[in-house]
C-alpha positions in Angstrom: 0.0 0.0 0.0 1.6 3.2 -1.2 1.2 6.0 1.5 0.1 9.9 0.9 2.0 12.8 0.9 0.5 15.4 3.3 1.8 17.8 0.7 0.1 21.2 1.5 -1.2 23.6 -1.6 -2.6 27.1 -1.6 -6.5 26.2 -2.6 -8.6 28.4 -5.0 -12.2 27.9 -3.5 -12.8 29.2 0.0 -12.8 27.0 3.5 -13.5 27.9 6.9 -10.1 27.7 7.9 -8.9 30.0 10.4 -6.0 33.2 9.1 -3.6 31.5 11.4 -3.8 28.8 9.7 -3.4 30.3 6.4 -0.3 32.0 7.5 1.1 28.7 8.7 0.8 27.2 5.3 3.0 29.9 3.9 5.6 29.9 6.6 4.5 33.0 8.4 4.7 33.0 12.0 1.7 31.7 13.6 0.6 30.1 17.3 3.9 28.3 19.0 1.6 25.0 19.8 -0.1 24.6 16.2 3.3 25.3 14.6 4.5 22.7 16.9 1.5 20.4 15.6 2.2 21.3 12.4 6.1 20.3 12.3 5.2 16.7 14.1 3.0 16.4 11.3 5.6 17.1 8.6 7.7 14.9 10.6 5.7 11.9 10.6 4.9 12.4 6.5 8.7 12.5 5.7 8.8 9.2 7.7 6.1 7.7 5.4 7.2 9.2 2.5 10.6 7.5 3.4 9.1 3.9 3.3 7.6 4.6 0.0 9.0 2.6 -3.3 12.1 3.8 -5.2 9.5 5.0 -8.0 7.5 7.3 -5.3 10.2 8.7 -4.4 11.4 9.9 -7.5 8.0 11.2 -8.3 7.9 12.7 -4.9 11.8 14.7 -6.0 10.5 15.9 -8.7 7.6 17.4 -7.5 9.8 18.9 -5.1 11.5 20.3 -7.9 8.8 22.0 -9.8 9.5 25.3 -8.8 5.4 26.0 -9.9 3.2 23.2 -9.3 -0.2 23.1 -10.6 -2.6 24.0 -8.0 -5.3 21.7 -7.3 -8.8 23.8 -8.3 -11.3 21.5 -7.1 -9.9 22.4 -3.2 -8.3 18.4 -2.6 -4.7 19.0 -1.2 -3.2 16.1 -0.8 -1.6 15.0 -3.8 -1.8 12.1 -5.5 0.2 9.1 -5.1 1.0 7.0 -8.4 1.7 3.1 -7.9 4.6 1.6 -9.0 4.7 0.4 -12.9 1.5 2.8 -13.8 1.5 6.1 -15.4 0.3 9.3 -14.1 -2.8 10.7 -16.3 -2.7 14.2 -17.3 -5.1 16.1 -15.3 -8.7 17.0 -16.1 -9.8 20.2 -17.8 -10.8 22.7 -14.7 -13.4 23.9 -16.5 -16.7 23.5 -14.2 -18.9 20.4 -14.3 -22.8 20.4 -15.5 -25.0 21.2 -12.7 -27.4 18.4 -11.2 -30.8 17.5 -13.5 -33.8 16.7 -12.4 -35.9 14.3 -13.9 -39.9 15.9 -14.6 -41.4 13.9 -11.9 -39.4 14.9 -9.3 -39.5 18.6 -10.4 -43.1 18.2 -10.1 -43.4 16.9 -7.2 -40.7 19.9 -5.6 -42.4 22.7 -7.2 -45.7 21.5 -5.6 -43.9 21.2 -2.9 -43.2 24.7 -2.9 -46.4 25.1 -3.6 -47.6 23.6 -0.6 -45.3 25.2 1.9 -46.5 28.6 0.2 -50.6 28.0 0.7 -49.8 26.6 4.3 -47.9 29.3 5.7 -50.6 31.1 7.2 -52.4 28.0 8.1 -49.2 25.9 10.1 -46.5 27.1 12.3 -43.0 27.3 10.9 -42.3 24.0 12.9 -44.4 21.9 11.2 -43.0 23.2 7.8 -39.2 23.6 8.9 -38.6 20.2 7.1 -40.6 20.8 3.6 -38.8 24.1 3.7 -35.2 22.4 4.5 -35.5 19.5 1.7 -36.6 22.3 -0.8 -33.2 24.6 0.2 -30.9 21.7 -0.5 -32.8 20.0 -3.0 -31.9 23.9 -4.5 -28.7 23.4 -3.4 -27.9 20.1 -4.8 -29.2 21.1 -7.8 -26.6 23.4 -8.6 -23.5 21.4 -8.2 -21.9 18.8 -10.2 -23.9 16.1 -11.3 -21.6 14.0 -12.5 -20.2 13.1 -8.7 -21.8 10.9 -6.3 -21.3 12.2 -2.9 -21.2 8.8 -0.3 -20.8 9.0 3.4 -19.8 6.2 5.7 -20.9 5.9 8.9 -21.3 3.7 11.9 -20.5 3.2 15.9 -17.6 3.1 17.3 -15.1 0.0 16.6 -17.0 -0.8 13.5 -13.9 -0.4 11.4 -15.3 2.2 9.1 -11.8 4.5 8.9 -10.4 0.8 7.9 -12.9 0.3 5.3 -12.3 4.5 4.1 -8.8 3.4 3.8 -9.2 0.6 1.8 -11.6 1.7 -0.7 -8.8 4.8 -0.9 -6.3 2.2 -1.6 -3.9 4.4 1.2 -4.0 5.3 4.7 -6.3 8.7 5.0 -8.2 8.1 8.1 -6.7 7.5 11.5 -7.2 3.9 12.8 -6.7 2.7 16.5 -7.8 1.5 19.6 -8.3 5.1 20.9 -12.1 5.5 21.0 -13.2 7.7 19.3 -10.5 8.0 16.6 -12.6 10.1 13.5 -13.2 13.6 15.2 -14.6 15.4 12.1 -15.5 14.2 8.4 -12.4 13.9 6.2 -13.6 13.7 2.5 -11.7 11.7 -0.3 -12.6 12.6 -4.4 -11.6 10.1 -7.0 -11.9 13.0 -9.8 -12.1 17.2 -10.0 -14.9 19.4 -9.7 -16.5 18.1 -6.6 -15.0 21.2 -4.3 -18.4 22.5 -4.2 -19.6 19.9 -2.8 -17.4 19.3 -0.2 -17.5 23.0 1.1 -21.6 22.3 1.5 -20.6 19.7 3.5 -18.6 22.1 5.6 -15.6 20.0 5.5 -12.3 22.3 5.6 -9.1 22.0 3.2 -7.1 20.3 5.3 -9.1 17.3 5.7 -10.2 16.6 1.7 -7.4 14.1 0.7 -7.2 11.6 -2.9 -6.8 8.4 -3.3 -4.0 6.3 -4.7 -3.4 7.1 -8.1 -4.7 3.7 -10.1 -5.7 3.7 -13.9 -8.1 0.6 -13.0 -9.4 2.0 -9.6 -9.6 6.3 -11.4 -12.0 4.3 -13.9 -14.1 2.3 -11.8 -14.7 4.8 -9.0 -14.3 8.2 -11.2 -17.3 11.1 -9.7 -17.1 9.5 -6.3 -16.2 11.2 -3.2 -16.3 9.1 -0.1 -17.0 10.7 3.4 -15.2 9.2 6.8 -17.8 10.3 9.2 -17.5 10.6 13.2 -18.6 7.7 15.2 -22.5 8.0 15.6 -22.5 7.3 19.1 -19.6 9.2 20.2 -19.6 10.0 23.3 -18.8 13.2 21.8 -21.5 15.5 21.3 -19.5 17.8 18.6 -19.2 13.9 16.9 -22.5 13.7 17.1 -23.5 16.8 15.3 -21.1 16.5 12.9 -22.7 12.3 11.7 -26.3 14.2 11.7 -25.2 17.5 10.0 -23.5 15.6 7.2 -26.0 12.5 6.7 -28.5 15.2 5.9 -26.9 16.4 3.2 -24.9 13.7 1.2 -26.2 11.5 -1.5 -26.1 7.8 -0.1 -24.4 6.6 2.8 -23.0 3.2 3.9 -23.7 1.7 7.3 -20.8 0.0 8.3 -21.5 -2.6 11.5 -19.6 -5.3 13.6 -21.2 -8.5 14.7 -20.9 -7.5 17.9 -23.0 -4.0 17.7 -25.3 -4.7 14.6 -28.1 -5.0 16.1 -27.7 -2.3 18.9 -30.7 -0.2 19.3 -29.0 3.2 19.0 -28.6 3.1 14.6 -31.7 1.1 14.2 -33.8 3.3 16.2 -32.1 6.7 15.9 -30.9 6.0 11.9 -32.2 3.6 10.1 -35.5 3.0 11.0 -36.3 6.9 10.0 -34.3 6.2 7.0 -36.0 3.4 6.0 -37.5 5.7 3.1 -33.5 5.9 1.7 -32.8 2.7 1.2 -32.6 3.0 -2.5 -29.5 5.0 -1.3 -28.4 2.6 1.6 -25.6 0.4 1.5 -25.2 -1.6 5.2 -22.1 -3.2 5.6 -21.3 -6.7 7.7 -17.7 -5.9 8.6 -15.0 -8.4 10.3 -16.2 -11.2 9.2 -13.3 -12.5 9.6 -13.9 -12.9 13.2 -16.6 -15.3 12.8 -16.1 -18.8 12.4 -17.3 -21.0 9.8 -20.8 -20.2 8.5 -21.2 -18.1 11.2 -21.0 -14.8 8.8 -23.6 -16.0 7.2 -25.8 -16.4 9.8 -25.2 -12.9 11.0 -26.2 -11.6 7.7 -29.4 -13.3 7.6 -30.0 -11.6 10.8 -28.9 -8.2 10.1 -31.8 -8.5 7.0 -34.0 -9.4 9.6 -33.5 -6.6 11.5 -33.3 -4.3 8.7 -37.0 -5.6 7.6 -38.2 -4.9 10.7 -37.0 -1.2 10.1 -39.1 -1.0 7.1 -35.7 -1.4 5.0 -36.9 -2.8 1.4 -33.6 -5.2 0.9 -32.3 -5.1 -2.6 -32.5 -8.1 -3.8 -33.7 -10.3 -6.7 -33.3 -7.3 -8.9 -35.7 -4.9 -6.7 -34.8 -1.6 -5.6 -33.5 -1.3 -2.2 -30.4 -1.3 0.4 -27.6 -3.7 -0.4 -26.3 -5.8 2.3 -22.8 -7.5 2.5 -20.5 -8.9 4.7 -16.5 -7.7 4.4 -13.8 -7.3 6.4 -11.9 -4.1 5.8 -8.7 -5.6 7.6 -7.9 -8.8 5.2 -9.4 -7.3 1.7 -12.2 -10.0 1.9 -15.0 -8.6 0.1 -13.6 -4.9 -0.7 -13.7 -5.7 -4.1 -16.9 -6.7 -4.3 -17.9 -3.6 -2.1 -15.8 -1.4 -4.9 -17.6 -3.1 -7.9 -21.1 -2.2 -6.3 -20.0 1.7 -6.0 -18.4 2.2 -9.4 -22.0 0.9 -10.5 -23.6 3.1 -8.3 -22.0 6.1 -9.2 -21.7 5.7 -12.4 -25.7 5.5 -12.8 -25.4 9.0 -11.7 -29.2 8.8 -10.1 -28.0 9.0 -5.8 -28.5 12.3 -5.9 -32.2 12.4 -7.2 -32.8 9.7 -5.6 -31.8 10.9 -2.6 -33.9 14.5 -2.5 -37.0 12.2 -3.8 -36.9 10.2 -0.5 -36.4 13.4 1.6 -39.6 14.5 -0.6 -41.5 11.1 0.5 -40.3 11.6 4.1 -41.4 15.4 4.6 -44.7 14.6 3.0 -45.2 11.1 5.2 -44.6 14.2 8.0 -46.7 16.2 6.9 -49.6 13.6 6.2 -51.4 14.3 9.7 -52.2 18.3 8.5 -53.4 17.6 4.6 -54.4 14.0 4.9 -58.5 13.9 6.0 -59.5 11.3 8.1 -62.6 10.8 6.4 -64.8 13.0 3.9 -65.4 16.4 4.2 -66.9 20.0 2.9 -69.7 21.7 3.3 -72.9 19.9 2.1 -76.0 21.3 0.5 -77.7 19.6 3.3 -75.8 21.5 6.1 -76.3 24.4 3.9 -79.7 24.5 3.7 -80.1 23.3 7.7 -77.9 26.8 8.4 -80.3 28.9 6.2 -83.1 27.3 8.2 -81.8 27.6 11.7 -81.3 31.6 10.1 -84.7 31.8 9.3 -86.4 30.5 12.1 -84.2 32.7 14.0 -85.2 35.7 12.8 -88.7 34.9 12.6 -89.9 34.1 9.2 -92.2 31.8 9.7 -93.6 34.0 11.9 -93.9 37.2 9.6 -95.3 34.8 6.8 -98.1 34.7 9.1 -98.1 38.4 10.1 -98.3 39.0 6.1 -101.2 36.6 5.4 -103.1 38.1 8.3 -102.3 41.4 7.6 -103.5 41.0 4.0 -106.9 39.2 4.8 -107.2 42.4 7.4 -106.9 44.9 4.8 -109.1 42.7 2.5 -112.3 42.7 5.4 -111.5 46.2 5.6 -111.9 47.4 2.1 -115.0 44.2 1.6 -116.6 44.5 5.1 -119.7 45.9 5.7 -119.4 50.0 7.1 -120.9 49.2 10.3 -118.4 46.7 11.0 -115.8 48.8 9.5 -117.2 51.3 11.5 -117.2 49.2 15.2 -113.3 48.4 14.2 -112.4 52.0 14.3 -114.2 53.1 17.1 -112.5 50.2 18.9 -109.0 50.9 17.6 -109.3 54.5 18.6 -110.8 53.6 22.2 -107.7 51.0 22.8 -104.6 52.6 20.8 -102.3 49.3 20.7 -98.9 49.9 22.2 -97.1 46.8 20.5 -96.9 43.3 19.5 -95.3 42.1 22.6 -94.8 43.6 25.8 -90.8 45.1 26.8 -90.2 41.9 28.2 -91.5 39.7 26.2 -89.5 40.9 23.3 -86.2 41.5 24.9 -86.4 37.5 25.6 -87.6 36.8 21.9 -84.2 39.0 21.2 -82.1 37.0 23.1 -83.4 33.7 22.0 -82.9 34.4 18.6 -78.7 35.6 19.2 -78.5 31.9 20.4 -80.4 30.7 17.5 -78.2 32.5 15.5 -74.6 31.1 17.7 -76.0 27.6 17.8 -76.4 27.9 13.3 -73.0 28.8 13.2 -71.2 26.4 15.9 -73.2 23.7 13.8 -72.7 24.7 10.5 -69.2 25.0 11.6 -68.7 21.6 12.8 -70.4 20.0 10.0 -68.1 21.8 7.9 -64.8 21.5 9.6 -65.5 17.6 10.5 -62.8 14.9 9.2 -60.4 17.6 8.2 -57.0 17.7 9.9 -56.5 20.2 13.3 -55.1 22.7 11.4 -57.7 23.0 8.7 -60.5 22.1 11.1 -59.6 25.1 13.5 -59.3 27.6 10.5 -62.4 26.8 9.5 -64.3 27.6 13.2 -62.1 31.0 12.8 -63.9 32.2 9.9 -67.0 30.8 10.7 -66.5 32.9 14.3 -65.6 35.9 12.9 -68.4 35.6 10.5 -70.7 35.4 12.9 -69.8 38.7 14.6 -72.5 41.2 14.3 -74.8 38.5 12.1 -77.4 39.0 14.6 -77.8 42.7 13.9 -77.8 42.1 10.7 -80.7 39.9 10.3 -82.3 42.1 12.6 -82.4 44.7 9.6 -83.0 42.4 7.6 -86.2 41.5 9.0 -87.4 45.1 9.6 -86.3 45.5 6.2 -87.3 42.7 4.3 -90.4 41.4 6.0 -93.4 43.3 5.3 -93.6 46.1 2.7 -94.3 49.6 3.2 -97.9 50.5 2.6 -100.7 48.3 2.1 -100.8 44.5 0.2 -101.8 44.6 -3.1 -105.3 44.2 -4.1 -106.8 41.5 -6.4 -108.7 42.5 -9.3 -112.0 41.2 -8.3 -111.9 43.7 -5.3 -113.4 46.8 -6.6 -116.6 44.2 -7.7 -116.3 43.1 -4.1 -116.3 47.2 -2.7 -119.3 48.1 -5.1 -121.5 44.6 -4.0 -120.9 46.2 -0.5 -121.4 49.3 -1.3 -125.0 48.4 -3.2 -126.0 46.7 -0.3 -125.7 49.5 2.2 -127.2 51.6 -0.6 -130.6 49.2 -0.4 -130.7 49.2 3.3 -130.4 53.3 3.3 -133.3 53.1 1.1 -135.5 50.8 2.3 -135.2 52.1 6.0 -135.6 55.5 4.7 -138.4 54.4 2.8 -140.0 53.2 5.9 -139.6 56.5 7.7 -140.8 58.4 5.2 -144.4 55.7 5.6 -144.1 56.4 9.5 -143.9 60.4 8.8 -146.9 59.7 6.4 -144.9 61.2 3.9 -145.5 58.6 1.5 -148.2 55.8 1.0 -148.2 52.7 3.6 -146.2 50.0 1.6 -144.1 47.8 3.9 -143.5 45.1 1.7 -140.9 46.9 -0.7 -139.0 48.8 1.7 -138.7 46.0 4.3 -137.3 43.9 1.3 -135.0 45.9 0.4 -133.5 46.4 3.9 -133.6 42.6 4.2 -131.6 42.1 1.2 -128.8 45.1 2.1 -128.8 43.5 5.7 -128.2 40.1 4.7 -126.2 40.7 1.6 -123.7 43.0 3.1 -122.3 39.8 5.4 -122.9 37.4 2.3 -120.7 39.3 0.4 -118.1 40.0 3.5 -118.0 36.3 3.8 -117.7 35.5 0.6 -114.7 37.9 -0.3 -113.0 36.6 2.9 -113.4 32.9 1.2 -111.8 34.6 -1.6 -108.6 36.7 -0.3 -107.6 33.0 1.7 -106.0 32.4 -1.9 -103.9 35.4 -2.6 -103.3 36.2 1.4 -101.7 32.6 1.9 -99.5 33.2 -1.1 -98.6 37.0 0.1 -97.4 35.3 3.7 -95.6 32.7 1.8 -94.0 35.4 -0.4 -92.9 37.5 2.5 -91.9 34.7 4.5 -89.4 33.6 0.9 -88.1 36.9 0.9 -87.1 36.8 4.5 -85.7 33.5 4.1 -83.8 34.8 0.8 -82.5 37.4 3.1 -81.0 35.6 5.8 -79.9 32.9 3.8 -77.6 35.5 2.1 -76.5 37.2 4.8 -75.4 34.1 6.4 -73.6 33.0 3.1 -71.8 36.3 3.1 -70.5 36.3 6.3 -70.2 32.7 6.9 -70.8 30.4 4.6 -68.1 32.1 2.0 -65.4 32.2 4.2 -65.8 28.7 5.5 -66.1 27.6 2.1 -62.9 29.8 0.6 -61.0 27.6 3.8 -62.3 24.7 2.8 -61.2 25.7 -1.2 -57.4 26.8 0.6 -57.7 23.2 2.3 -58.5 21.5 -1.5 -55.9 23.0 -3.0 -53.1 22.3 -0.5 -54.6 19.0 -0.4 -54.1 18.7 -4.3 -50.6 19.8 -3.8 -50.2 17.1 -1.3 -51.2 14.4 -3.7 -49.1 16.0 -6.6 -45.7 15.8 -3.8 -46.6 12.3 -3.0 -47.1 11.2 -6.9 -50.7 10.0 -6.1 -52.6 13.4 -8.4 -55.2 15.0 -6.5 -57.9 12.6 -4.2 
């Protein structure tokens, strides 16, 4: 195994290393103990550098000797390493690498995303949508770097051997290995080709810790866009360790598990990792490493148990030519299945599809999140039954029914006024005159009629409401109460007008065309009985000639016509005056229907149109269309 030289070039992209630091890489003074750090460290590479083949060496002089080395653009300072008997390729081209592609699915399903988190945002705190919002940001990011490199972490606990497996997929020592627990402090990043800078500054990883692999024709073109992540152990006890595993797995493309068959199945990565990542395991490798610590078929067994395990996380295994996480067994410290391993990941990155793959689970697991705020539990809207039981509740509350009847009465009252006889007509006023009504209902009487019909009017809405906002998700549900609640502010008052307004109608009813017939029947009638009792007068006064039998008959006829034809318009105006009540009772109905469908019924339903469309979106996110 040919070693690295920790050979130190000024970088063109930026890092987050400190000035000091800079100033130590160019020989300026700097702090005593780093300097000190930093010579022990140039000490211990001249000693590897030293053990290196005849070949290296010579390579290594005449670096030394290029008075102007190339720089490395892509931000990887650690040089390459040739083999012995193989040629060093001439460099690639630094001119930047085509930005990531998204297939039209998935930019459907982001944009809608988008979409989503734009309609909810005054609907859900900015908890609930801190996820949606985060997978859209580096779905944005990712999407503007190179697309032609696979970015794959490793990961796993402490002891699993995963700097040994970094180092051996390297082909050279870059990670530190040893019993000191933990060993990996921060993520040191390793590119088999250029242009992938970018992508290891958004992982936050500084210069000094990117490093290439040996140089190998065979191992450039089987591995070529790769860049491999040594991670911190995941259950450091360590909590900048820690931070560092979960800051990094969040952004890379696909990540390998690497385990020991002594801590593979310990809770801690199957409930803190994979489990929630059962989603990725299109982008999932898990890794059985020293095997060669078991005996016999014992390896075996182990990795029929780690698949166990893994489909008990939800973990789709891929197997038998179906998408899902591979699963092998290896051991990093004889070669045993590193090949293998190797094979697997040049086809993996040369596919070129982690990184879509990737952002499309994080799609599928911020909407399985967000499933509990768009996803009814059962049906739900506003039906033209609850509709029409609000416009009821409305009407009965403000009395419609009621001033139906006050309409048909008052119209069969103005019809025995203008058709009754002028006696009784005459009675009727010197009785209204004598007894001067002072209202309907007395103070108190209608004070309680008012107050029953405001909780008339609350009950409508809490119903109407609840019918509305039932099945939807708590979110939804409670913006629909809001509107309906602030709706119903002032609704009372306003049927209240619209009663006084819309009830009866100024003036008198209308009058049927057979009235003035009735009015001049009536009037002949009182005309006869005029005449015949001042016929008989005149016969008393002996005026005129005794002749009772003409006069009485006349009165009889005016006096028992006038109530015949009272009677018989009454029979008549039952007609028109039951379809002047039902008129004005429509009209008041029409009225409060409306002005409860202004200020309730429109703003529950625009909700409950927001709701549908985010619940659209929703379906569009999770490929299913709207449901």
């Amino acid at each position: 195994m040919t070693a690295v030289t920790d050979h130190q070039e000024h970088e063109q992209g930026p890092t987050d290393e400190p000035p000091e630091e800079d100033a130590r890489e160019h020989g300026l003074p700097g702090d005593d103990e780093n300097a000190n750090s930093d010579h022990a460290q140039n000490a211990q590479s001249e000693t590897r550098a030293k053990s290196v083949t005849e070949n290296a060496e010579d390579i290594a002089s005449d670096d030394a000797a290029d008075p102007d080395p190339t720089p490395w653009g892509d931000g990887l300072i650690a040089r390459r390493v040739t083999a012995p008997g193989t040629e060093t390729p001439a460099p690639e081209p630094s001119s930047p690498h085509a930005p990531l592609a998204y297939d039209g699915p998935l930019r459907s399903r982001l944009d809608a995303l988008r979409e989503l988190v734009g309609l909810s945002r005054t609907r859900l705190d900015n908890r609930t949508l801190a996820e949606a919002g985060r997978v859209l940001d580096e779905a944005a990011a990712r999407r503007r770097l190179s697309g032609r490199h696979t970015v794959v972490a490793i990961a796993g606990a402490t002891g699993s051997g995963k700097s040994q497996l970094f180092n051996a997929l390297a082909g050279v020592t870059i990670s530190e290995t040893g019993v000191r627990r933990p060993t990996t402090a921060a993520p040191i990043a390793c590119s088999w080709s250029d242009g992938a800078a970018g992508l290891i500054d958004r992982l936050g990883i500084p210069g000094r810790l990117r490093r290439r692999p040996v140089q190998s024709p065979e191992a450039e073109a089987q591995l070529r866009g790769l860049v491999l992540v040594d991670l911190p152990d995941h259950d450091s006890a360590a909590l900048p360790h820690r931070e560092h595993v979960d800051r990094v797995l969040a952004l890379v493309d696909a990540v390998i598990w690497v385990v020991d068959p002594e801590k593979y199945a310990d809770a801690v990565i199957h409930e803190r990792y994979l489990r929630p990542m059962a989603g990725h395991a299109e982008v999932m490798f898990v890794v059985l490493n020293q095997t060669d610590r078991l005996p016999g078929e014992a390896a075996e067994l182990v990795l029929d148990d780690l698949r166990r395990l893994l489909d008990e996380d939800g973990i789709a295994l891929g197997e038998y030519g179906e998408p899902g996480a591979t699963v092998l067994g290896l051991s990093a410290l004889t070669g045993d299945g590193v090949p293998e391993l190797r094979e697997l990941l040049g086809q993996f990155v040369a596919e070129r599809q982690a990184p879509a793959r990737r952002v499309a689970a994080d799609v599928d697991a911020a909407a399985a999140r967000l499933r509990s705020v768009y996803a009814p539990a059962r049906r739900s809207g506003l039906t033209e039954e609850a509709r029409d039981e609000f416009a009821a509740r409305l009407a009965d509350a403000v009395g419609a029914v009621a001033a139906g009847d006050a309409a048909e009465r008052a119209w069969l009252r103005n019809a025995n006024r203008a058709c009754g006889t002028p006696w009784l007509r005459l009675w009727r006023w010197y009785q209204d005159r004598r007894d001067p009504p002072t209202g309907r209902l007395p103070v108190r009487a209608q004070m309680d009629e008012e107050a029953t019909a405001r909780q008339r009017v609350e009950q409508a809405v809490r119903t109407v409401a609840d019918r509305a906002s039932s099945g939807l998700p708590a979110p939804w549900a409670l913006a629909v109460r809001e509107a309906a609640v602030r709706g119903a502010q002032g609704l009372p008052e306003a049927l209240d007008d619209l009663a006084a307004r819309a009830g009866l109608p100024p003036g008198r009813p209308p009058r049927p065309g057979w009235w003035p017939v009735a009015v001049f029947a009536q009037a002949s009638m009182t005309v006869l009985q005029i005449v015949g009792g001042l016929w008989l007068v005149a016969q008393i006064a002996g005026v005129m000639a005794p002749n009772l039998g003409v006069p009485v008959l006349l009165m009889v006829v005016g006096i028992v016509g006038g109530p015949l034809v009272e009677w018989s318009c009454r029979m008549a105006a039952r007609g028109p005056a039951r379809r002047y009540g039902q008129d004005a009772e429509r009209r008041l109905r029409e009225a409060a229907a409306g002005c409860g469908r202004a200020r309730v019924l429109d703003p529950v339903a625009a909700e409950l149109l927001r709701y549908r469309e985010v619940r659209e979106q929703y379906g569009r996110v999770v490929g299913v269309g709207g449901r």
